[in-house]
C-alpha positions, 0 to 999 in steps of 0.5 A: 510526490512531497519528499515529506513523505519520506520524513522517516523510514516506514516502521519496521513492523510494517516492513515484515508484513510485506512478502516481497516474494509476492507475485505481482499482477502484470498489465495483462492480468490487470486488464484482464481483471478491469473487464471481469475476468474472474480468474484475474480476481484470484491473482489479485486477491493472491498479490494484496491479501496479505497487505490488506489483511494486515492493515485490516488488524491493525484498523478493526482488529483480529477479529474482524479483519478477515471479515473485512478484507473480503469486502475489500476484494467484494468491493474492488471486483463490483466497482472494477469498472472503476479503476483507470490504470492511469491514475495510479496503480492497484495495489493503491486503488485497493488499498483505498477501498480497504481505507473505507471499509477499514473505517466503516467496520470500527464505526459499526464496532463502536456503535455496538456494545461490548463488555470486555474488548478482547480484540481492541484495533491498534489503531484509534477511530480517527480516519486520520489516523487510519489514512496515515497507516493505509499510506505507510504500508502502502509505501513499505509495499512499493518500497519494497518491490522496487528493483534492489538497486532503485530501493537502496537508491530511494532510502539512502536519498530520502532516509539517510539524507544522502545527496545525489553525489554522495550516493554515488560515491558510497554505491560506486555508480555514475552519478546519471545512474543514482539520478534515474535510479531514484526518479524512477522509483518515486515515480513507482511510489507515487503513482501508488499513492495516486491509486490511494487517492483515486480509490477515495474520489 
């Protein structure tokens, strides 16, 4: 993963749309969903609704974003078969699904006429755009579900620009500790972004 990624820290406005307390699907659950098992549906839509939801709003708009996330979920339980834990994770397989369906709902709003856009997106109809938000949020989630110690580690690396020995001074841990610590946690974050990719292959 390019340390570019971490050029800024994610917006605080996408740091409050993640539930940290969120269950999150183990391996089982997983595996369980992939060989369709619906009941692995509902603990997955549990774990990512909420982040799907919220980059949906931002994308198509209050008004279609609950529309969408379901077909973000539809989408996700047809092509299940699809997902290959070893490219990544899920909550990035799913939130490249919802990447695509985010896009195809505002280029079918644009095609539609409207008088007065009560529930105008925030975001623009650019797939870049769209991308870039789907990519933030995603690292906010990972961030943010990274064990206490490993985040505190990754965000003084990569927001503070904080060596590796200066981490360890201001933490107090060995400096073998701080090194581990954030090699893990971008080993976290990249294998989401991977799942992001996967998702759009």
């Amino acid at each position: 993963m390019s340390a570019l990624a971490f050029t800024a820290p994610p917006p605080s406005r996408y740091i409050s749309l993640v539930d940290r307390a969120r269950p999150t699907p183990d391996d089982d659950v997983v595996n369980a969903f992939v060989n369709g098992d619906e009941s692995a549906l509902k603990h997955l839509y549990d774990a990512h609704s909420r982040l799907v939801h919220s980059y949906c709003r931002r994308v198509v708009g209050a008004d279609l974003a609950a529309d969408v996330t379901q077909e973000v979920f539809i989408a996700a339980w047809k092509s299940r078969d699809r997902f290959r834990p070893d490219q990544g994770t899920l909550t990035g397989w799913i939130m490249g699904i919802a990447r695509f369906k985010a896009i195809d709902a505002t280029r079918a709003r644009a095609r539609r006429p409207q008088l007065v856009d009560e529930h105008a997106p925030e975001v623009a109809d650019d797939p870049t755009d769209a991308d870039d938000l789907a990519l933030r949020m995603l690292l906010t989630d990972a961030l943010q579900h990274l064990p206490e110690r490993a985040r505190q580690m990754v965000e003084l690396a990569f927001f503070e620009d904080l060596t590796h020995t200066e981490i360890a001074e201001r933490t107090n841990q060995p400096l073998g500790t701080v090194k581990s610590d954030i090699r893990r946690g971008l080993e976290r974050l990249r294998r989401n972004l991977e799942g992001f990719d996967a998702a759009r292959a």
